[in-house]
MARTI-45581 format. One line per field, with one value per residue: residue in one letter; x, y, z of N, C-alpha, C in turn. Coordinates in steps of 0.05 Angstrom, whole numbers, plus 5000, padded with zeros to 4 digits. Layout:
// residues N
pati <- [A  ...] .
nx <- [X  ...] .
ny <- [Y  ...] .
nz <- [Z  ...] .
cax <- [X  ...] .
cay <- [Y  ...] .
caz <- [Z  ...] .
cx <- [X  ...] .
cy <- [Y  ...] .
cz <- [Z  ...] .
This chain:
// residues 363
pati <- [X  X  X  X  X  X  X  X  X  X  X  X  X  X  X  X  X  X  X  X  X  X  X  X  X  X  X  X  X  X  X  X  X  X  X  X  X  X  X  X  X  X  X  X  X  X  X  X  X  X  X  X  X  X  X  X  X  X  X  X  X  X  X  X  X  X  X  X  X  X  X  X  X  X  X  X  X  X  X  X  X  X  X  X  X  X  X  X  X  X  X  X  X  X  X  X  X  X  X  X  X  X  X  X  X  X  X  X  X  X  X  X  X  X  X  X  X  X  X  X  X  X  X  X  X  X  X  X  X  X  X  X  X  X  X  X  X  X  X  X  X  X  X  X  X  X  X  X  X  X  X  X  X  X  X  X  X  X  X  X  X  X  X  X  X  X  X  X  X  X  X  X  X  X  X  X  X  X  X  X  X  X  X  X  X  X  X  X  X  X  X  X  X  X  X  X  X  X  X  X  X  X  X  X  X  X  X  X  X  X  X  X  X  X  X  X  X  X  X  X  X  X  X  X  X  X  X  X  X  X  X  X  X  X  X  X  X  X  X  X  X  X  X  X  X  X  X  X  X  X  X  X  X  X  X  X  X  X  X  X  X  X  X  X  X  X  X  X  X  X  X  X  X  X  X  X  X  X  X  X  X  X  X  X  X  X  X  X  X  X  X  X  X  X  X  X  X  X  X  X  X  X  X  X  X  X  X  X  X  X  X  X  X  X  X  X  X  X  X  X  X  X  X  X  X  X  X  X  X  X  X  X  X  X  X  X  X  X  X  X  X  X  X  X  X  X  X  X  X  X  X  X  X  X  X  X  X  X  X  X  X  X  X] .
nx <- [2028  1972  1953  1909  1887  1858  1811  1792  1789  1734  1703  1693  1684  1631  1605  1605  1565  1518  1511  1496  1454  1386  1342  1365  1371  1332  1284  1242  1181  1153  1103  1051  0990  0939  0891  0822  0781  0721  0702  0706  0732  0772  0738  0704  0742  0748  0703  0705  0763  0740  0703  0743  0800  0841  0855  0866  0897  0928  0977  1004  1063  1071  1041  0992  0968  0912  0910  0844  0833  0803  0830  0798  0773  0749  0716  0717  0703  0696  0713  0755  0791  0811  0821  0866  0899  0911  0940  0966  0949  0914  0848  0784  0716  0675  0716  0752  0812  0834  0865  0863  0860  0825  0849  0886  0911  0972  0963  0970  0961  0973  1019  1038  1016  1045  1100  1088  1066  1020  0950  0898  0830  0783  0724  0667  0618  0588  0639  0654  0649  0669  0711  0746  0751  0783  0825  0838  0806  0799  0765  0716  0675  0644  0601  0605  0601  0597  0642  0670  0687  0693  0747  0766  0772  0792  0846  0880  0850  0869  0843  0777  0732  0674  0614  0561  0540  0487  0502  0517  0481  0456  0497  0485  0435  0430  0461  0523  0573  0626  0648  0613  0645  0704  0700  0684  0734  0781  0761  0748  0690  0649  0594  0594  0608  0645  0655  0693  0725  0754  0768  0809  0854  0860  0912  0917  0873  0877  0858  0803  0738  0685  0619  0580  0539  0476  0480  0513  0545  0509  0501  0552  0529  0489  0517  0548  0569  0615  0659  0694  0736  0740  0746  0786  0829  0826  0839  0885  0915  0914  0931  0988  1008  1041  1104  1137  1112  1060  0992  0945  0877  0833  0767  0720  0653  0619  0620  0630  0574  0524  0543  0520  0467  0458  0455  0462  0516  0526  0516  0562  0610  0608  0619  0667  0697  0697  0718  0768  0780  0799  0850  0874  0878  0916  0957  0981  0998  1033  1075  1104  1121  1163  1165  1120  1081  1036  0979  0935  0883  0831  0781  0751  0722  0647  0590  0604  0610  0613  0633  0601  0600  0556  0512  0531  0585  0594  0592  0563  0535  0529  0510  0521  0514  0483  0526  0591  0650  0706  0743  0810  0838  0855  0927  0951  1011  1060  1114  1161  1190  1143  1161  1166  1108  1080  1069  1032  0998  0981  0929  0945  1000  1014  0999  1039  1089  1072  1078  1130  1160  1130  1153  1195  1224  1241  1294] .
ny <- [6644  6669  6733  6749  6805  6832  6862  6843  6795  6800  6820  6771  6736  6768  6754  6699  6680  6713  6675  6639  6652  6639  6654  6646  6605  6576  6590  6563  6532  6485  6475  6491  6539  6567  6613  6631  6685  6675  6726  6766  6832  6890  6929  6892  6878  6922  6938  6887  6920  6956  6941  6913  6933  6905  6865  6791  6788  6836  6829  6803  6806  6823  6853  6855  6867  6825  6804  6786  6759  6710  6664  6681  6725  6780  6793  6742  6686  6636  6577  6592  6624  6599  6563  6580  6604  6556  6515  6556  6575  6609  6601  6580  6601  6559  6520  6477  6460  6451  6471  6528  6495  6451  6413  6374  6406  6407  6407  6452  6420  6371  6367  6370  6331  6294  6291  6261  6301  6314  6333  6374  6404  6455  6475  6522  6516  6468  6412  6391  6446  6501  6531  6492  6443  6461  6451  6392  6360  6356  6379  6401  6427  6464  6430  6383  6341  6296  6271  6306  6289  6234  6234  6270  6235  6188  6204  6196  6266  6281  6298  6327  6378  6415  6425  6390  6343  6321  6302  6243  6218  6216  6186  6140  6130  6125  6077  6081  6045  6042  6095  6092  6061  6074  6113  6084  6051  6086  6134  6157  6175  6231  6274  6304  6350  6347  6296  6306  6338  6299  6271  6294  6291  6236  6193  6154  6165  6192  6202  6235  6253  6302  6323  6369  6397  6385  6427  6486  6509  6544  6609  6653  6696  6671  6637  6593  6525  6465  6529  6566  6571  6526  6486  6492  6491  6433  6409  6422  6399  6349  6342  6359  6314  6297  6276  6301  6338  6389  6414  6457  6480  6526  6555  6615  6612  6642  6702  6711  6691  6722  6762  6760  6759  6817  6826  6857  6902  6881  6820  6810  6835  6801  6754  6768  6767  6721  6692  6714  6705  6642  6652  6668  6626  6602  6632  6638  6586  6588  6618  6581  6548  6567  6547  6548  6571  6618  6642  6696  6711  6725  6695  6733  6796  6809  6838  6888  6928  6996  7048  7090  7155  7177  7239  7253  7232  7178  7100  7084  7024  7001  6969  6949  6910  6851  6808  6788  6818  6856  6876  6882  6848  6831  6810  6774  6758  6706  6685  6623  6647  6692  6746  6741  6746  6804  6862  6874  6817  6777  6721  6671  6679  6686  6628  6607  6623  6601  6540  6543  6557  6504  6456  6417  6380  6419  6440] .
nz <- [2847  2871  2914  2958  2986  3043  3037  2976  2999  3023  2978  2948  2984  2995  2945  2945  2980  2963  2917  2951  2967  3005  2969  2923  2917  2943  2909  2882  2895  2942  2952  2935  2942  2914  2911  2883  2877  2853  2802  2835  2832  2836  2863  2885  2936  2956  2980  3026  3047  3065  3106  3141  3162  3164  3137  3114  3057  3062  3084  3051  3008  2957  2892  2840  2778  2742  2668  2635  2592  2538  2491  2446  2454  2491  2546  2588  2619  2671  2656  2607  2633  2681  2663  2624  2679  2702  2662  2630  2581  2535  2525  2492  2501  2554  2554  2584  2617  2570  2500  2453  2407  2423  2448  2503  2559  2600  2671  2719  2774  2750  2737  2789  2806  2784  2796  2851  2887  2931  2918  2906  2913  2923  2938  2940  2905  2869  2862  2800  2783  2734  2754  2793  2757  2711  2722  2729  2698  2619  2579  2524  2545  2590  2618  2622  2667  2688  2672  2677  2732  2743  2712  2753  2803  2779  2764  2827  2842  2910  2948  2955  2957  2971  2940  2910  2924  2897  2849  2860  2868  2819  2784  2825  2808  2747  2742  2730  2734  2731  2751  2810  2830  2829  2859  2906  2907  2921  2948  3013  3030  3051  3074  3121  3168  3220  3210  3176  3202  3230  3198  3172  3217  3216  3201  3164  3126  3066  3021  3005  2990  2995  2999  3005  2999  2963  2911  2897  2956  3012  3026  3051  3091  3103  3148  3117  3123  3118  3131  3080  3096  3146  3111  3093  3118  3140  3077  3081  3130  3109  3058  3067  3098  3045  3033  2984  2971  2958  2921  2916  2909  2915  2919  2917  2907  2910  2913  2858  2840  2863  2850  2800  2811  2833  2880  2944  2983  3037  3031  2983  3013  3054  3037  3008  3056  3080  3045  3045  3105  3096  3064  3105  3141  3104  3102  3158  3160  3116  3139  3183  3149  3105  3054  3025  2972  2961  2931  2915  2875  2818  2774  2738  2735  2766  2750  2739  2782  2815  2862  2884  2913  2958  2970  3033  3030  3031  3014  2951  2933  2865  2799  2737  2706  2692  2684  2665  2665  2634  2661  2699  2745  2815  2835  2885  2917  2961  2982  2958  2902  2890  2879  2816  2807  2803  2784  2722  2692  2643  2634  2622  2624  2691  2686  2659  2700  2754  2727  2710  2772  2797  2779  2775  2747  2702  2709] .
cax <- [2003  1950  1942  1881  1890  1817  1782  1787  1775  1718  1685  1697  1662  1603  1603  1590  1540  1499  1512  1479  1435  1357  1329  1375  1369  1309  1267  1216  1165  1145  1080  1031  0965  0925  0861  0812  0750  0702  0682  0722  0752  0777  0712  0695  0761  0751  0692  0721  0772  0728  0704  0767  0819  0860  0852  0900  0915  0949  1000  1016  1085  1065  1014  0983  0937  0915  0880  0830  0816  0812  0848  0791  0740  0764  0703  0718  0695  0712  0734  0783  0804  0811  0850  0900  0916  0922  0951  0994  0945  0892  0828  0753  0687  0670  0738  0758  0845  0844  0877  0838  0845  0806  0865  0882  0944  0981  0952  0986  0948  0980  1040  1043  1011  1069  1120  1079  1058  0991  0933  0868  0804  0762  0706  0650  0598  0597  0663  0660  0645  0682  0737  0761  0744  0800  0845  0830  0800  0805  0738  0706  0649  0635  0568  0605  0596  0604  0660  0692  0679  0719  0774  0782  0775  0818  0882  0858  0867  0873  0827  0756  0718  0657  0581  0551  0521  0464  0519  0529  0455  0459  0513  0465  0408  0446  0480  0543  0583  0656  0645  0620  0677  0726  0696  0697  0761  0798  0753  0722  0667  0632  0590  0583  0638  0648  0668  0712  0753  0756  0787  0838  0867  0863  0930  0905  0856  0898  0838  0774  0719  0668  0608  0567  0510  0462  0491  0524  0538  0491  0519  0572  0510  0469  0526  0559  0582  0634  0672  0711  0774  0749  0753  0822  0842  0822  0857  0922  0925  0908  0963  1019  1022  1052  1125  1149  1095  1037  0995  0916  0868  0814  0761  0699  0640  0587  0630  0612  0537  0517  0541  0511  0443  0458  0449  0471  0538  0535  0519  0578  0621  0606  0630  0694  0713  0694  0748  0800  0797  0808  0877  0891  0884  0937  0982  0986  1006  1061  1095  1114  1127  1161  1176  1095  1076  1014  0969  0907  0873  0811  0785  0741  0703  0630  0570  0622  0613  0619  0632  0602  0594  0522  0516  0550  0610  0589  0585  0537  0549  0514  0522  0527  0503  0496  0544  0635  0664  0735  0765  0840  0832  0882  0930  0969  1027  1078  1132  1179  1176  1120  1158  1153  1079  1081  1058  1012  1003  0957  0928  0970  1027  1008  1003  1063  1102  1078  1082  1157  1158  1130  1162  1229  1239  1256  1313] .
cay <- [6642  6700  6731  6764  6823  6842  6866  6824  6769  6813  6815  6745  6728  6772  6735  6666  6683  6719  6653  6618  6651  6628  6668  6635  6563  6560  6599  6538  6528  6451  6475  6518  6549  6590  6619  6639  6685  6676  6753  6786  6858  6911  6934  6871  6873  6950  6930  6879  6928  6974  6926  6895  6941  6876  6840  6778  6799  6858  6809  6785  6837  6820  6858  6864  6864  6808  6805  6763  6752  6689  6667  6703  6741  6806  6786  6722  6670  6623  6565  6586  6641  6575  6537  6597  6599  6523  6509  6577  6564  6616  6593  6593  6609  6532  6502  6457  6443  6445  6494  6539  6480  6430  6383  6382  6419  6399  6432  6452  6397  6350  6374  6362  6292  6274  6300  6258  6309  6314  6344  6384  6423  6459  6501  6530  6502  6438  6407  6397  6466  6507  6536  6470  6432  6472  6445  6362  6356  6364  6363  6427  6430  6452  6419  6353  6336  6264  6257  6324  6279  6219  6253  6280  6212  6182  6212  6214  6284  6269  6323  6341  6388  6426  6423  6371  6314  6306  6281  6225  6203  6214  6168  6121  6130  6116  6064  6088  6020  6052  6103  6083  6036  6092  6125  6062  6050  6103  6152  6158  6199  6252  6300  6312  6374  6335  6273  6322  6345  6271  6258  6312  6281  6214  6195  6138  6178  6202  6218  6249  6260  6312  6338  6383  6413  6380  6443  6510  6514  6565  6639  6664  6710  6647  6613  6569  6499  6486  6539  6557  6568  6492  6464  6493  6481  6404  6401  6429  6378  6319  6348  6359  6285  6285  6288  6324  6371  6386  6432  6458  6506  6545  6578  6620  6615  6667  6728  6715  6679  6738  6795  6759  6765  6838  6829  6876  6905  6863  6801  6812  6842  6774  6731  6764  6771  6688  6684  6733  6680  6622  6660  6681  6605  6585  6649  6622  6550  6589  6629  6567  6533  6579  6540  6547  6591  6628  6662  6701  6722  6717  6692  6750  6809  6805  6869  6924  6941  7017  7045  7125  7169  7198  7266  7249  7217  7140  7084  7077  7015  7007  6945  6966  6894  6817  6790  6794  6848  6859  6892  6874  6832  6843  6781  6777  6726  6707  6650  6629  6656  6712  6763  6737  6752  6828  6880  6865  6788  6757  6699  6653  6690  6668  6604  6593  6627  6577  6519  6534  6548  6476  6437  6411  6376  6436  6459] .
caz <- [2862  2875  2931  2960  3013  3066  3014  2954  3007  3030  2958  2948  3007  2990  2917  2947  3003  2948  2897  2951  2997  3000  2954  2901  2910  2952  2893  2876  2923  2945  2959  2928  2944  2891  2919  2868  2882  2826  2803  2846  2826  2861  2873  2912  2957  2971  2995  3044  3057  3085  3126  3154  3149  3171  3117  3109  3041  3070  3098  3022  2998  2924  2887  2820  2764  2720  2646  2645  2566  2530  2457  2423  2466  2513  2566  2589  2631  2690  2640  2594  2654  2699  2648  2640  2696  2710  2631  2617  2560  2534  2512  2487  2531  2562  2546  2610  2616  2536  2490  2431  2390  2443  2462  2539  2560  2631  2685  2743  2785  2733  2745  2819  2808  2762  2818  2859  2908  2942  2903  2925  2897  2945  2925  2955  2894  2861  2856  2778  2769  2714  2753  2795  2734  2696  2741  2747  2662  2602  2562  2506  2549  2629  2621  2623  2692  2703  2661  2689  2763  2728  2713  2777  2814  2768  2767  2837  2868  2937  2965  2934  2986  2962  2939  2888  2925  2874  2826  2866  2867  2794  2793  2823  2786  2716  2745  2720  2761  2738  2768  2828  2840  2825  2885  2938  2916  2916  2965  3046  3024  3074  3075  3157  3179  3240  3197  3154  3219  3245  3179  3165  3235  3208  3183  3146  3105  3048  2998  3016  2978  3024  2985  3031  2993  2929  2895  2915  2980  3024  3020  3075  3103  3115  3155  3099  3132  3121  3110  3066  3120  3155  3088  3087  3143  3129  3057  3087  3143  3099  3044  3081  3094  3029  3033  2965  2974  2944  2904  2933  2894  2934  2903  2932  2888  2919  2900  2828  2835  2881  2830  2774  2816  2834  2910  2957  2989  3050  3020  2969  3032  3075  3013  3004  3087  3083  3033  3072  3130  3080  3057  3132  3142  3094  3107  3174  3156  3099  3161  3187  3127  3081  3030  3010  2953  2971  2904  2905  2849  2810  2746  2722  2745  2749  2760  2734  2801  2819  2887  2882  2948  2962  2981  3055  3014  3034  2986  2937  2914  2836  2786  2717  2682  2712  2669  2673  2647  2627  2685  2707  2776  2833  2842  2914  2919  2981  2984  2939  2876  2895  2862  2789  2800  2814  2762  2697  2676  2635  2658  2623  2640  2712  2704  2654  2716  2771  2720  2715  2794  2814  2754  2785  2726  2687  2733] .
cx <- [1992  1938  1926  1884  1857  1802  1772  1773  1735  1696  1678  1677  1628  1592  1586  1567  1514  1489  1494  1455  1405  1337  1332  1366  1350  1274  1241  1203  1155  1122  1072  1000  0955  0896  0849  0779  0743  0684  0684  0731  0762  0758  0704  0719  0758  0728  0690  0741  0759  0710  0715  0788  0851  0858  0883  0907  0939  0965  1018  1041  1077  1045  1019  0966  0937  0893  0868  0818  0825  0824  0832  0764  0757  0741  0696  0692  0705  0725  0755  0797  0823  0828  0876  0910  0927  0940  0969  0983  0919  0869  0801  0730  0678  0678  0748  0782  0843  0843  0847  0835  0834  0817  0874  0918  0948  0974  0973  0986  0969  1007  1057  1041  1038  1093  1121  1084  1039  0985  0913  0859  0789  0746  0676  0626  0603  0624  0676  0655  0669  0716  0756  0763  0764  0826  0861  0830  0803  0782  0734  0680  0659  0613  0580  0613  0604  0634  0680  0697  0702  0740  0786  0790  0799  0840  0893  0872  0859  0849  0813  0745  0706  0629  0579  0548  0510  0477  0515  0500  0441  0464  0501  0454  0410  0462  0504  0568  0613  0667  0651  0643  0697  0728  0698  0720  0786  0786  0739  0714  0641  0619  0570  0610  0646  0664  0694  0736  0763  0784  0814  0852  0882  0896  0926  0892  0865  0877  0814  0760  0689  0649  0585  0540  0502  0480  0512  0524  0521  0517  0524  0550  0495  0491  0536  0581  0589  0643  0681  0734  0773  0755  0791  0838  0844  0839  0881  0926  0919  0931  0982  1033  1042  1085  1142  1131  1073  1023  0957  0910  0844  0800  0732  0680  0620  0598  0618  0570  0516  0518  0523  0470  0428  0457  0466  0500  0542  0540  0554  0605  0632  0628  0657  0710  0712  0721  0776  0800  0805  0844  0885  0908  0921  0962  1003  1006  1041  1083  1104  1121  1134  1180  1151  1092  1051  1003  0948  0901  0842  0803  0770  0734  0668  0611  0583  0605  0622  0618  0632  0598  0572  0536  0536  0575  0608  0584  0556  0552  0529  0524  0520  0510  0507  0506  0572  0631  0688  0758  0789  0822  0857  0895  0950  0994  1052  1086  1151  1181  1153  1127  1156  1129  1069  1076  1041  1010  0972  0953  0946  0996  1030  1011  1023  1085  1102  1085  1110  1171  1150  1145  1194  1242  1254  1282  1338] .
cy <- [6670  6702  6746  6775  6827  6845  6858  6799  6777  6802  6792  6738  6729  6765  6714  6668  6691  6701  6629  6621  6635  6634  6663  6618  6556  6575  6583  6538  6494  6447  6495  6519  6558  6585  6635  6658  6704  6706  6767  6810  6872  6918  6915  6867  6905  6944  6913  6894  6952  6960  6918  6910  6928  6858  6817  6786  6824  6844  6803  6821  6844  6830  6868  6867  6845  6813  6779  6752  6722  6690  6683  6711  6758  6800  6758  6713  6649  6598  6573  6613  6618  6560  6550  6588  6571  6516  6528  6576  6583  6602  6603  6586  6571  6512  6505  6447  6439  6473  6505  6515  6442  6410  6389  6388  6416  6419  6437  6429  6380  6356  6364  6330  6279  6280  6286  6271  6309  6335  6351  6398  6429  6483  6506  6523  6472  6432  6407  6422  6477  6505  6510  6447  6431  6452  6405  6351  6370  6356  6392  6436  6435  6445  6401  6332  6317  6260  6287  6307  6257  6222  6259  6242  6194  6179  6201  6242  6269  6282  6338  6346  6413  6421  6396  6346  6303  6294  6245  6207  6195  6189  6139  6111  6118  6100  6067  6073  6040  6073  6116  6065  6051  6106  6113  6053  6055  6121  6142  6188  6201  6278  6312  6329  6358  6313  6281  6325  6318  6258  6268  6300  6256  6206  6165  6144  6198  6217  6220  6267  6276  6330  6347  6392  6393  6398  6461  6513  6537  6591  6643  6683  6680  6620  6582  6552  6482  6503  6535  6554  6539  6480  6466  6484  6446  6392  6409  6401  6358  6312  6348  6329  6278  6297  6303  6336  6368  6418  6441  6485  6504  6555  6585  6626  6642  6696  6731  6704  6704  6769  6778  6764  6800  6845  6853  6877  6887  6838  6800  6817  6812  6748  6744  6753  6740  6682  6696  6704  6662  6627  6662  6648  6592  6606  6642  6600  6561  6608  6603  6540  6546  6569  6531  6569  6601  6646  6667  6720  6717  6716  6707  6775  6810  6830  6884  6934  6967  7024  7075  7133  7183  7220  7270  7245  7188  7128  7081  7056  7006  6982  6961  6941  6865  6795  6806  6812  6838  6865  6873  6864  6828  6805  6789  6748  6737  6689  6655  6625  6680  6738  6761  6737  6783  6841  6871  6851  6788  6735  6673  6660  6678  6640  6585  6592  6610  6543  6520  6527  6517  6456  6435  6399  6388  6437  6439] .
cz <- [2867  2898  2942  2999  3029  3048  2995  2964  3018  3010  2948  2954  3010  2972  2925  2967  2983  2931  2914  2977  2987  2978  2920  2898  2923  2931  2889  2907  2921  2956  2952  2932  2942  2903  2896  2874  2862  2831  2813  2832  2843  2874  2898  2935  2960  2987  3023  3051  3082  3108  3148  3142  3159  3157  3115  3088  3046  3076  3070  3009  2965  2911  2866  2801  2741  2694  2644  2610  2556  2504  2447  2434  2490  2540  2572  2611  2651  2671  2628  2610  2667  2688  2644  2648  2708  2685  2619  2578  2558  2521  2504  2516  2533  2572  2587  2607  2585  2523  2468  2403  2399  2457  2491  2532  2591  2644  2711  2763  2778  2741  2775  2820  2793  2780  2846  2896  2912  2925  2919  2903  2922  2933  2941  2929  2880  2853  2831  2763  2750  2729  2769  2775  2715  2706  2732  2714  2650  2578  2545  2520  2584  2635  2622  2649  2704  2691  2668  2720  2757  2723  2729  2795  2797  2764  2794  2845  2895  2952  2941  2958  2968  2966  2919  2896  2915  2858  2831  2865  2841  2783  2792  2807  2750  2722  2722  2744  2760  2752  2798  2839  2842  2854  2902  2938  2925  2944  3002  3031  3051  3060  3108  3154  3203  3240  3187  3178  3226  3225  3170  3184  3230  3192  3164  3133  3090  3025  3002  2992  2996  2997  3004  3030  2966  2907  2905  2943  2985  3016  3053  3092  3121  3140  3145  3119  3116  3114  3107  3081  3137  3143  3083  3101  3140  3107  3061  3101  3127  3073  3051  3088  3077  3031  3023  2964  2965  2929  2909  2917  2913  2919  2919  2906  2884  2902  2868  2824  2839  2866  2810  2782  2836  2861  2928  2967  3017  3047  3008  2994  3047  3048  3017  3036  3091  3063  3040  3099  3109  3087  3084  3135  3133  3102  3130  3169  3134  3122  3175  3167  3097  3053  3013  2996  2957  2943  2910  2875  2843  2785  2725  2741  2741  2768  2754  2756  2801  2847  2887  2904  2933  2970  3020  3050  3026  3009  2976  2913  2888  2814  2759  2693  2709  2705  2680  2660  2642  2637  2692  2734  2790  2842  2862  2916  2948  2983  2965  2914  2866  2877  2833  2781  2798  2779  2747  2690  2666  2641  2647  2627  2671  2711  2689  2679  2747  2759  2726  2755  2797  2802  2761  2763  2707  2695  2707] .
């Protein structure tokens, strides 16, 4: 027999503690929450930093830079950015949850739904826009609107919170019955904020459909209702119901609409610090729940933004074009699994690395 003097038992000791501390076996997260703001760069978070030199991202340990190109174009776009990262799957300029040769590839969403955890989309413009869109369908087109809407209802996610009311009048108007039926059967549809908090409370109201604006919501200057942090606040409490977890994408639209129309540094400023509370929101909610995965990022850059000092040394901030560019975009992660995000990914790199994170099945 073999016997083991202080120190062998020592090393031993420190063997199995390491074989099973948290960091080992509690790696997967049972909840994730990828914030996306559309058009973001550095440029647009130095901007908010000089603002708020409290930014919640500062809170996040994880930091790096993502590429943003698709299968065959170096200046992308929010679709096949958006599917990336949801599909671990590059693609072409339009393409919606489908690869470069047009067939749909599992999205993260999908993923969660098949795990059956709670699902969400929240976006600050129309709900079937490109980048929640990426997420929910799987079509060659983000012009395909009703049948990107279908899709989502369908599966269902659980939690749709955004803009695009006119759809629904659409809807109407083309009597399109399947539809509608998809929606009374499946949804309590709102678009009162008042209704929205009533309902996050609600523990009977498991899937919510809340469309707030005809189109794009108003811009964060103008007092956008809701925001984006009530909306979050809303799709957390209405998720968490779910007991194996769930899986919630965020995205702020203005950051990109707002460069593509060249507008000014406060405007642009107000948009990002509207999406810093969002994240504060959920950072919040993952300090007492850390077994949530927390991601920001964004799915392009747009204005090749510049940030030169005048003769005082203050910003002069300067657009360069009112289209994306190519620029790397800063991605922030915290939870478990945060560091497999850290340094240089491309965007399917990202979102092969949370597919394996949420995918228990692999294990």
């Amino acid at each position: 027999m073999m016997h083991f003097g202080p120190i062998h038992k020592l090393i031993v000791f420190s063997l199995l503690f390491l074989a099973c501390s948290p960091s080992q076996v509690d790696e997967k997260p049972s909840k994730v929450i990828v914030f996306i703001a559309d058009g973001a760069g550095v440029e647009q978070w130095t901007l908010a930093h000089f603002a708020n030199a409290n930014l919640a991202v500062g809170q996040m340990p994880v930091a790096g830079l993502m590429d943003t190109r698709g299968s065959n174009h170096e200046v992308s776009a929010s679709g096949p950015t958006a599917t990336a990262i949801a599909t671990g799957t590059r693609s072409f300029i339009g393409a919606i949850g489908v690869g470069p040769d047009s067939l749909p590839r599992e999205s993260l969403l999908e993923i969660a739904h098949r795990q059956d955890w709670g699902t969400g989309l929240i976006t600050t413009t129309s709900i079937t826009d490109a980048t929640p869109a990426s997420f929910a369908a799987h079509v060659p087109s983000r012009t395909q609107r009703i049948e990107i809407l279908k899709q989502m209802i369908d599966l269902p996610v659980n939690v749709l919170l955004g803009g695009g009311s006119r759809m629904m009048q659409v809807i109407e108007s083309q009597d399109l019955i399947e539809i509608q039926t998809l929606i009374e059967d499946r949804y309590t549809y709102t678009e009162d904020l008042l209704e929205l908090k009533m309902l996050s409370q609600d523990s009977t109201a498991n899937n919510i459909l809340g469309l707030f604006s005809p189109g794009e919501m108003a811009m964060a200057l103008q007092g956008r209702s809701p925001s984006l942090a009530e909306m979050t606040a809303a799709g957390i409490d209405i998720l968490e119901r779910h007991p194996n977890g769930f899986f919630l994408l965020i995205e702020n639209e203005g950051s990109d609409t707002y460069a593509h129309r060249n507008l000014g540094r406060d405007v642009l400023t107000a948009e990002m610090l509207h999406f810093d509370e969002a994240i504060r929101i959920a950072l919040s909610y993952q300090e007492k729940h850390p077994e949530t995965l927390v991601v920001v990022t964004s799915d392009h850059e747009t204005g090749g933004i510049s940030l030169r000092g005048d003769e005082d040394r203050n910003i002069v901030m300067e657009y360069a074009t009112t289209s994306h560019t190519a620029a790397l975009v800063p991605l922030f992660a915290k939870g478990p699994g945060a560091d497999r995000l850290g340094g240089l990914k491309r965007n399917d790199q990202v979102g092969k690395i949370l597919a394996s994170l949420m995918d228990f099945s692999s294990d």
